[in-house]
N, C-alpha and C positions, 0 to 999 in steps of 0.2 A: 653819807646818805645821798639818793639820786631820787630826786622828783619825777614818776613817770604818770603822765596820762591817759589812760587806757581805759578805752570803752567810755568814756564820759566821765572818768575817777580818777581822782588824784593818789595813789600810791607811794610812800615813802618806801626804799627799797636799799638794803643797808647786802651793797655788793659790792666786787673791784668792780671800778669802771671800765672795764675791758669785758667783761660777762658778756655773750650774747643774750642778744633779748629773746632766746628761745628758752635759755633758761629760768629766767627771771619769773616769765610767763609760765610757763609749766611748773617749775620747783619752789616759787614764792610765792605767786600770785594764784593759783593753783587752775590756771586756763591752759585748758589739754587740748584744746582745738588744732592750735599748730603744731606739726609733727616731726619729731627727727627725721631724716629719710640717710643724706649723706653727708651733712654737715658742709658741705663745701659749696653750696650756693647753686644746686647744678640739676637740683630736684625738684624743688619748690613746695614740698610736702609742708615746709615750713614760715611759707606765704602769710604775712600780716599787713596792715596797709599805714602809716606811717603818712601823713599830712596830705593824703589821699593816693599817694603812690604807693604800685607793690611793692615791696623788698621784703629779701629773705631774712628771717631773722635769726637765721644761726649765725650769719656774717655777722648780724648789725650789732657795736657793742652799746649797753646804755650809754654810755658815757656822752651818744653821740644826741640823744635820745630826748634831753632834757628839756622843757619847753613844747616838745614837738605833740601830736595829737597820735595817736595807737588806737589803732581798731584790729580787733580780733575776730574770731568768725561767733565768739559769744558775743560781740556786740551788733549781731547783724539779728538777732532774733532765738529765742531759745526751740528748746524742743517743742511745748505746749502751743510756742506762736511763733513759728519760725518768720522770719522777713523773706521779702516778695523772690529773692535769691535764691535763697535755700529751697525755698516750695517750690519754685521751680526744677530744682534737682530732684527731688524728690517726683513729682509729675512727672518727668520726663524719665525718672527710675534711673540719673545721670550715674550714681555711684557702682562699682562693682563693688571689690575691695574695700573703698572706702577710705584709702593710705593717703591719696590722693586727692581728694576733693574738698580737704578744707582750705590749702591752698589754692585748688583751681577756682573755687565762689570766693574767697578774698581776692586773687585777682582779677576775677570775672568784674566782682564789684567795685574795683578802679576803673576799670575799662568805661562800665557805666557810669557812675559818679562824671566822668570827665565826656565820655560821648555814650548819650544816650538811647540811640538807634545807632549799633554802629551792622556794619555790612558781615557777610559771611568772612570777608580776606581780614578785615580788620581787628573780627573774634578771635580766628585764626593765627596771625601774627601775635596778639598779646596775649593767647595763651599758649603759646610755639615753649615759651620759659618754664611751662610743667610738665614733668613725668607723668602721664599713662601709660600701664602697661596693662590695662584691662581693656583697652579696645576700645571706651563709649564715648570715646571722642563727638560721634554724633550725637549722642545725646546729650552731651555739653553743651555743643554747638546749639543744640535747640532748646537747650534750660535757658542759655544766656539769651535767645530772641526770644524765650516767653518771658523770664524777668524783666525783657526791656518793655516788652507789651504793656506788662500787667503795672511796671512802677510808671507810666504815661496814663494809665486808665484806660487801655485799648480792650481788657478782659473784662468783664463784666462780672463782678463779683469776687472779683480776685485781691488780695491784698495789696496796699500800695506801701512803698516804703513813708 
């Protein structure tokens, strides 16, 4: 048995220690937010945040896991009250597809968590690690400066984390 963390919950999770924690999440814990894309770390379809860093968590195995804090994109705010993140994706109408973007607002929401006005190069750079192939890169780019607005208080009326 492997103690994992996740989302604010303690999970007993009876798996080989080598499982990626894409599985665990999806097939035990039943959190579909992170997605397969290509299993080899190189898509980020499968982005979770791990002690506030992003990693992929088809690489990550639990084993490594244990002790450590997991945030998923259900622990960023659900459908009915999404967190200042996601509504911003949603505003800015960031998603096409949609393959993509639970990874891209879980690493969005590192970027934040650690700088929180960060510049256009610096959005750029730390989401350079997800596949888009739908093109709304800009609209990314402008969910992440509204999420940054709105979780400082700069929106008025807007939800804060």
């Amino acid at each position: 048995m492997i103690t994992l963390n996740v989302n604010g919950k303690t999970h007993e999770v009876d798996a080989d220690p080598a499982t990626p924690l894409l599985y665990v999440l999806r097939n035990d814990l039943k959190l579909n937010g992170a997605k397969f894309g290509c299993g080899l770390g190189q898509c980020g379809a499968c982005t979770v945040m791990v002690d506030g860093e992003a990693v992929y968590s088809c690489l990550t195995p639990i084993l490594l896991l244990q002790g450590r804090s997991i945030k998923t994109l259900e622990g960023l705010g659900t459908a009915e009250q999404p967190g200042p993140l996601q509504q911003a994706f949603i505003d800015e109408q960031a998603a096409q597809c949609g393959y993509c973007i639970p990874g891209m607002i879980m690493r969005a929401q590192a970027l934040l968590e650690r700088n929180p006005s960060p510049s256009d190069e610096q959005i750029r750079a730390h989401m350079n690690a997800g596949l888009c192939r739908c093109g709304t890169h800009m609209r990314i780019l402008r969910a992440v400066h509204r999420a940054s607005k709105t979780m400082q208080g700069a929106i008025p009326g807007a939800k804060r984390a």
